[in-house]
Every structure is written in structure tokens, then in C-alpha cells.
N, C-alpha and C positions, 0 to 999 in steps of 0.2 A: 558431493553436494555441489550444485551449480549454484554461481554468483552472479547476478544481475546489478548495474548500478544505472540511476538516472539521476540527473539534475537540472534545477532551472534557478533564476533568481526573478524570486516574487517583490514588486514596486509597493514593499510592505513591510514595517518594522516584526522583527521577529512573533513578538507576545503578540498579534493580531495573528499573524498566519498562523503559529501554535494555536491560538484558539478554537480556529477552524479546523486544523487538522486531529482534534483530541476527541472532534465528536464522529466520531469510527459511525457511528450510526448514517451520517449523513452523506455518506462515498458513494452510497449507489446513487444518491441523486450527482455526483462528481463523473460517473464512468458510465460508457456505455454496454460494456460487461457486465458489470456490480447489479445484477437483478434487485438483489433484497440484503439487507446486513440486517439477521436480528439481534436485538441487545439479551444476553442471556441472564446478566446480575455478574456482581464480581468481577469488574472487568471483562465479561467473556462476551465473545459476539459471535452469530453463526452466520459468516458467507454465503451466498449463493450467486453462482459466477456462469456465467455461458462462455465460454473460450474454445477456441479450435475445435467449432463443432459439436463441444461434449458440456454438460453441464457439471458444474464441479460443486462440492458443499464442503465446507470446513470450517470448525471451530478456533476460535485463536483467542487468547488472553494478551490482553497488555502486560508485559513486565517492566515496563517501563515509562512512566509519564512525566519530566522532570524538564517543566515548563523553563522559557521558551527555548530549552536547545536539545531536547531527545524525546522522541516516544517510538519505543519497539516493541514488541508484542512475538510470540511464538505460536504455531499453533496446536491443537491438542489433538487433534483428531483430522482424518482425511489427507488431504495432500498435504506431507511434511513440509514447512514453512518457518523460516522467521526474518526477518528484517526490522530496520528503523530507519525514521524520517531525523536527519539533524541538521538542525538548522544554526545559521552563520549571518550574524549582521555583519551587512557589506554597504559602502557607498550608495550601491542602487536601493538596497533595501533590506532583504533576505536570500542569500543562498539557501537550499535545500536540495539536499540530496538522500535519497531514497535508496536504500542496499538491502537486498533481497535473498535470501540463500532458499533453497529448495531442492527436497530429492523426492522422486517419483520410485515405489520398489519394482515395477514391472517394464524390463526393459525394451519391450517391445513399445510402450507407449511413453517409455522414457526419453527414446530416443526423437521420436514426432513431438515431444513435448518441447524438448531443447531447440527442435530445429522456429519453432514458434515462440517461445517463452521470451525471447531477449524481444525482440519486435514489440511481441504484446506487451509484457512488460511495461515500453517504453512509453504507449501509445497509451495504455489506461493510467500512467504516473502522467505524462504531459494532460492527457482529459483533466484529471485531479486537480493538477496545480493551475491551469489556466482556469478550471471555475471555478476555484478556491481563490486566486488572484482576483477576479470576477465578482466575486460576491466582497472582496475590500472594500 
């Protein structure tokens, strides 16, 4: 399973950015990836992502929402996933950092995956948190 990590420090006390970040529904308006997130009930959302060309769909649950320092989620279906957002009051505001684990089982697009996945990764966690910062 491969590990991605990103971070930034939002000019934001923690419980305001956990706010923002708890409504999983509102990411695709954060990324320009994130086609659609639907909310399914039960904590469950279903992704729809455009990355590397290919359109990807996955369901994922929150397992974890424990305001304001952790929300992770795993997913249930599609591209094996799970990570969490945990956040750190700091001087400036908020740390956040993002950790991401995921495994792909077909290694032929496993491998085109990893060579893109840490970039992208970074790139739709940065879109995230600068308009998540943005909307403070």
C-alpha cells in the first residue's frame, strides 16, 4: 500500500477549518478533480474524480469525525483508500496535514498510478486547503 502525505498551515483556528473540512460533500467545489461527491446517508459519500486521464468512482465512509483534530474515512468500494485530515493549532493558525494510503490490485496500472498519484495527490490537497483557507 503506497503513502502519500501533504500539509499546509491554514490562517485559521482549528474548529473553523474542521468545519469546513467535515462537509466531504463540498470537496468537489475545493478541487478541480472532484467532478461530483454524493452524500449516500450514514456517513457514506460516492466520489467521482477525473485523474490521469481516467475517470475513477469510489465509495468511502467516515470512520472518524472527532472535531477539531481528526476526520478519516476509508473506502468501501473502487479504488482501495483510506487516509485522515489532523489538524494542529499552531502560532499561525492551523497545521493540517493529510495522509493517504492506497492500493491499486492491477499492476500494470499500479504502477502509472504511483508514478502520478504523489503530484496529484498534492496538487488537489493544496486546491482543498487554499479554498477551504479562502472561504475563512
Amino acid at each position: 500500500m503506497a503513502i502519500i502525505e501533504h500539509s499546509a498551515v491554514l490562517h485559521a483556528p482549528p474548529e473553523r477549518v474542521f468545519a469546513l473540512l467535515e462537509r466531504v460533500e463540498d470537496f468537489a467545489d475545493y478541487s478541480d478533480l472532484i467532478e461530483a461527491i454524493e452524500p449516500l446517508g450514514d456517513k457514506r459519500y460516492r466520489w467521482y474524480v477525473h485523474a490521469v486521464g481516467m475517470d475513477w468512482t469510489f465509495d468511502v465512509e467516515i470512520t472518524e469525525a472527532r472535531a477539531p483534530e481528526r476526520l478519516a474515512w476509508e473506502s468501501l468500494d473502487g479504488v482501495r483508500n483510506q487516509g485522515c485530515y489532523r489538524l494542529t493549532r499552531v502560532p499561525e493558525g492551523t497545521e493540517v496535514v493529510l495522509t493517504i494510503e492506497y492500493r491499486i490490485n492491477n499492476r500494470l496500472l499500479e504502477r502509472a498510478v504511483n508514478r502520478a498519484a504523489k503530484p496529484l495527490v498534492n496538487k488537489v490537497s493544496q486546491q482543498i486547503l487554499e479554498r477551504v483557507e479562502a472561504k475563512l
